[in-house]
C-alpha angles and dihedrals in degrees: 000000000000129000121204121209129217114232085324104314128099117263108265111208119242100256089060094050087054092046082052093046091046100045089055097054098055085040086051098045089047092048080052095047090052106046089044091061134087095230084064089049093054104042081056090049083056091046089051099051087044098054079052111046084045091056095048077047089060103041086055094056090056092044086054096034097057090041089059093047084057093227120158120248137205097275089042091063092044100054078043092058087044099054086047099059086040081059094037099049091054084043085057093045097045090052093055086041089055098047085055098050079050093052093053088047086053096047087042095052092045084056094055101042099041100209116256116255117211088252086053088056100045 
């Protein structure tokens, strides 16, 4: 006794085929009653707030948990930067501060200690 299959499947009998018929269509009205209803749309709207709310929860965890772990941002290392250039630029002003005050000792010492000319020497 020889059974053939159906693109590769065992024959199911008719009265099975209609169970399974039957049973996707009431499957199928019932989808359509729910979703058709406001009770569908609401219970998306709460999906919805949820997905959010659990992703702000998220984002503050991470917030919190680098702040604890006492790792620099991104606006920590700009204020950083900033604070940088601010000590650079009077780095930068002391030290010309500091050649010019070099320069007048040197014109005032030359004042003082008048250099020696070769007839001086002789």
């Amino acid at each position: 006794m020889a059974t053939q299959f159906t693109n590769g499947a065992w024959p199911a009998p008719d009265s099975v085929r209609r169970a399974m018929a039957d049973a996707e269509g009431r499957m199928a009205a019932g989808m359509e009653q729910l979703v058709a209803g406001q009770g569908f749309s609401q219970l998306l709207a709460l999906a919805a707030e949820n997905a959010v709310a659990l992703t702000t929860v998220n984002a503050d965890l991470w917030d919190l948990t680098l702040r604890n772990l006492r790792l620099a941002g991104r606006a920590d290392i700009h204020r950083l930067e900033r604070h940088l250039n601010g000590i650079d630029d009077k780095l930068e002003a002391l030290v010309q501060q500091v050649e010019a005050l070099g320069d007048a000792q040197e014109e005032i010492q030359a004042l003082r200690h008048p250099r020696l000319t070769a007839g001086d020497a002789a």
